[in-house]
N, C-alpha and C positions, 0 to 999 in steps of 0.2 A: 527568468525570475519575474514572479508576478511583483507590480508598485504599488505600495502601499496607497489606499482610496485617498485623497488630501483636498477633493474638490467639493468642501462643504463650507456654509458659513459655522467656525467657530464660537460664533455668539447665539449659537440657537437656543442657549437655556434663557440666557438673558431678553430675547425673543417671546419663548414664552410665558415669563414670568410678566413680562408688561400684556400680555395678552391675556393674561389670568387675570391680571388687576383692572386690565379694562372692560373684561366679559365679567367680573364680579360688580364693578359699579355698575354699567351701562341694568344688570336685572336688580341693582339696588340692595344687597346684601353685604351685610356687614362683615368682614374678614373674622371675626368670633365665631358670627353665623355659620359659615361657609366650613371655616376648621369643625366646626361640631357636625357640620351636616358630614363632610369627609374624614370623620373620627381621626383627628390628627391635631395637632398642641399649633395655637394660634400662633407661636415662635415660626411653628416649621413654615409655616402655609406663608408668611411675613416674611422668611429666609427663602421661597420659591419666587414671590412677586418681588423681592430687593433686585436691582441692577449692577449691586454693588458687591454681592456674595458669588464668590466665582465658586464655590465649591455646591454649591445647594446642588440637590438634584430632583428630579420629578419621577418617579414610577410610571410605568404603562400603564397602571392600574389607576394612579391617582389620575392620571389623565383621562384616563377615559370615563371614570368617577366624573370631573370637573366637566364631559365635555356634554354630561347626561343634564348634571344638575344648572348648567350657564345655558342651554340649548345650541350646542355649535359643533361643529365636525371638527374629528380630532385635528384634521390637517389644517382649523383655522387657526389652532394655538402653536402654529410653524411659520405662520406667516407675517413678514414687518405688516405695521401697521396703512402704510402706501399699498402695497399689493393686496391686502384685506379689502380696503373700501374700494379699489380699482375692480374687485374679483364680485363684489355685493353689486355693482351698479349695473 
């Protein structure tokens, strides 16, 4: 019997919702901005960068959307924010 895979961090949406929020300030863009630029309702894009929304979810598609428009590889919106600036230096 194969076991089922269990060796992930469970907070990775919450992961990259703070790394959505911080790759949107850091190029200066307004969360208005950002939902128009990724045709999506300022709610959604607000419920992906919340910490507090366990349900929100992010698409591959919005991802890779976010990762075009912030300039950053998909796999930095996986990363906490200690292993980001450890991975930049």
């Amino acid at each position: 019997m194969i076991e089922p895979f269990t060796n992930y961090d469970k907070n990775f949406r919450n992961i990259i919702g703070k790394n959505v929020k911080r790759y949107r300030k850091e190029k200066n863009i307004r969360l208005m901005e950002l939902a128009e630029m990724l045709e999506v309702s300022p709610e959604y894009l607000k419920r992906i960068e919340s910490p507090s929304d366990n349900k929100k979810n992010c698409s591959l598609t919005l991802l890779y959307k976010l990762s075009l428009i912030l300039d950053k590889k998909l796999d930095d919106f996986l990363l906490e924010e200690e292993k980001t600036l450890t991975k930049n230096k």
